[in-house]
N, C-alpha and C positions, 0 to 999 in steps of 0.2 A: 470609194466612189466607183461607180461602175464605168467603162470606158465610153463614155459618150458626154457629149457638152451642152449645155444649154446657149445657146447662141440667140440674142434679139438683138439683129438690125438697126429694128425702130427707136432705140437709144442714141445717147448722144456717144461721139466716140470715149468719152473718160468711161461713162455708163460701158461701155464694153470693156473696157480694157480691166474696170475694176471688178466687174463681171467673171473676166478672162483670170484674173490673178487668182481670186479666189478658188477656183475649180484648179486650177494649176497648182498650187499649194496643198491642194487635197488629192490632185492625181501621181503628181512626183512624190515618189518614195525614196531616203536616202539608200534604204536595204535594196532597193532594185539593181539591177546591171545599170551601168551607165548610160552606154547604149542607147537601153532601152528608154532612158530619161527622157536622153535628148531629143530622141525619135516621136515620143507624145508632145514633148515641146513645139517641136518643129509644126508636127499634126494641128494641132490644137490650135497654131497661130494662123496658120494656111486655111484651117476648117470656123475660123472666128470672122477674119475679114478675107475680104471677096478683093479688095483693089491689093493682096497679094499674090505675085504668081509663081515667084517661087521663095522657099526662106528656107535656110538650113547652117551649120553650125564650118568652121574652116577650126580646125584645130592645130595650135600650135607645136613642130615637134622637135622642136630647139633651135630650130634653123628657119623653117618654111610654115607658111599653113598649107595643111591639108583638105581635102574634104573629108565629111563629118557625115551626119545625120541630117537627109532633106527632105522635102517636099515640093517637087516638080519636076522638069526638065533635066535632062542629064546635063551634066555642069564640069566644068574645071577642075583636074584634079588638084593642081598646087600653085599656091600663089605666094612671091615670095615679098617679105618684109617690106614695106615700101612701094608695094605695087599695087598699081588699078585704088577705087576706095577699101577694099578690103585689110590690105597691106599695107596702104596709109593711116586706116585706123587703127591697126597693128603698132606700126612704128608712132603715132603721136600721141596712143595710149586716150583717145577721146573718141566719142560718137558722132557719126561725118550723116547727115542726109543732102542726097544730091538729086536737084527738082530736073536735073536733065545729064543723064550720065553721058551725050554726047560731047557737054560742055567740060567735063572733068577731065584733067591732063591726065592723061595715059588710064584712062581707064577700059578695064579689060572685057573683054563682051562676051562673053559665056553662051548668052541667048541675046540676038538681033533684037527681039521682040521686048528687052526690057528698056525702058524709060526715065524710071528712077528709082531709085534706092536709097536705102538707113544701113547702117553697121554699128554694129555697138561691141567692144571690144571685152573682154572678158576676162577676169585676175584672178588667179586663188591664190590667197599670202602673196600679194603682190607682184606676183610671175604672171607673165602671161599666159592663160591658160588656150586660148582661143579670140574668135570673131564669131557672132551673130548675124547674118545676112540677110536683109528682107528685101526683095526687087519685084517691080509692077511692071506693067505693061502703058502705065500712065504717065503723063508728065506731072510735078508734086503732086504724087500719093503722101509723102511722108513729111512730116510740122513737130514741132514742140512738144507737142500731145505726145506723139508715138513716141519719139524721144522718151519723154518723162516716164511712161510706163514699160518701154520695153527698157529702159537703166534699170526701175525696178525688179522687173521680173528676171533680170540678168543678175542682179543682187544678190534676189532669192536662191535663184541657182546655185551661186559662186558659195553664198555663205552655209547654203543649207543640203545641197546634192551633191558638189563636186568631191 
C-alpha cells in the first residue's frame, strides 16, 4: 500500500474505523522497525478523525511508561503505574474513556487544551507491553464505538507487529 489513506468522513463512525483497520492491516508490516509501526499507527489515527488532537503510544519499561511514538503537541515524558488515566489503565489492565479528564482523580495534564480521552492498554503474552493514548480538545469525543475498534486494532498489533 502506498503511504497515504483513504479517509470519508461522510460514513458512519464503525464505517470508519472499519475503513481504518483495513488500510492499517495492509500498511503495518511485521518486517518493518517497530518504530516505524507505531509511528503510521499513531499517523493514520490522527489523519483518520478530526475530534483527535493528540494520540500516541506510553511504553512500558518494567517500571514506568514512557513516551513512544505520537502525533501532536509535545507531551509527557513518563508516567508512572497507577497514574493520571494512562497509568490507571496500565495498572487495571482495561480500556478507561474519560468524557471529562477534569473529573478524573489525579489525572495528568500534559496539554491544558485536552477535554477527554480513551486509553487502551496493550499486552504481548500477557506482559504489558504499553498504553495507546487518544485525547481531544472536546468533552466525549470517545464511546463504545471507539472503544470496540481501537481494542481491535490494539489486537492486531499485539498479535501481529509487536
Amino acid at each position: 500500500m502506498s503511504e497515504s489513506l483513504v479517509i470519508n468522513n461522510d460514513t458512519s463512525l464503525d464505517e470508519q474505523y472499519l475503513l481504518l483497520i483495513k488500510q492499517i492491516k495492509s500498511l503495518l508490516i511485521k518486517e518493518d522497525n517497530l518504530i516505524t509501526n507505531l509511528s503510521n499507527f499513531t499517523a493514520a489515527l490522527k489523519q483518520t478523525f478530526s475530534k483527535i488532537s493528540w494520540v500516541g503510544f506510553y511504553l512500558f519499561d518494567g517500571t514506568k511508561l514512557y513516551l513512544g511514538p505520537f502525533q501532536g503537541k509535545v507531551a509527557c515524558t513518563e508516567i508512572q503505574i497507577g497514574s493520571g488515566v494512562c497509568g490507571t489503565s496500565a495498572k487495571e489492565r482495561k480500556t478507561i474513556f474519560v468524557e471529562d479528564v477534569d473529573k478524573f482523580p489525579g489525572h495528568i495534564a500534559c496539554d491544558a487544551d485536552s477535554k477527554s480521552e480513551i486509553v487502551v492498554p496493550i499486552f504481548k503474552a500477557d506482559k504489558l507491553f504499553g498504553v495507546l493514548d487518544l485525547d481531544s480538545t472536546d468533552y466525549n469525543s470517545f464511546n463504545e464505538t471507539d472503544k470496540k475498534y481501537l481494542e481491535e486494532l490494539i489486537n492486531f498489533l499485539s498479535k501481529e507487529i509487536l
